[in-house]
N, C-alpha and C positions, 0 to 999 in steps of 0.2 A: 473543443474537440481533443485537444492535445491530453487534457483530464482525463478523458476518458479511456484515451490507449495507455494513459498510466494504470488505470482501476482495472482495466485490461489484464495489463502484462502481469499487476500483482496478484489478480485472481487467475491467471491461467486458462485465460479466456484465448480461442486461435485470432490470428493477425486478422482484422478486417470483420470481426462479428459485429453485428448489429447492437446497436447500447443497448436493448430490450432483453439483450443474450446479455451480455457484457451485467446489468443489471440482477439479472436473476441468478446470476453464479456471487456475485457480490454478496446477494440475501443467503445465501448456502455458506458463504464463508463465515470463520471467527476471525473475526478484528480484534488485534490490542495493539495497544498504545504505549511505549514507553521513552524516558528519559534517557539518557543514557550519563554516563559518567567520565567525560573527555574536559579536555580544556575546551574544544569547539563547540560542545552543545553549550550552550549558555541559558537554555528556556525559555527563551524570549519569545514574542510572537511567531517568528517566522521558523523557528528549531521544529523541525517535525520526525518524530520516530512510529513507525509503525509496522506490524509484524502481522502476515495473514495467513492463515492456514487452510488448506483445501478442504471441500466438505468431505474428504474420504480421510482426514488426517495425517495424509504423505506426502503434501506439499508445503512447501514454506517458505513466503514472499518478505524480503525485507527492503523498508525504504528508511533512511537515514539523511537528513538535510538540515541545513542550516545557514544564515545567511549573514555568518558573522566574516567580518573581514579579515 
């Protein structure tokens, strides 16, 4: 459940929508993926970069994580 008010929050989905809502603004959005260039990203399995764009092009979600010590 927790997943999904993250897919939530970076699509711009309101607090407490339904995953079926949550879901179909996900399919409306562009996904990309990047790396990034820190000493913390390392690329590892658990490094995750991702960058979402609303389907009208004027929103812009970014998640950055990483699970190095």
């Amino acid at each position: 459940m927790l997943a999904w008010r993250s897919v939530a929050a970076l699509v711009g989905a309101p607090h407490g929508a339904p995953v079926g809502d949550v879901e179909a603004l996900a399919h409306r959005c562009s996904w990309y993926s990047f790396a990034g260039s820190t000493a913390w990203f390392d690329r590892i399995a658990w490094d995750i970069g991702l960058a979402v764009v609303s389907p009208d092009w004027r929103g812009l979600a970014v998640l950055a994580a990483s699970d190095t010590d």
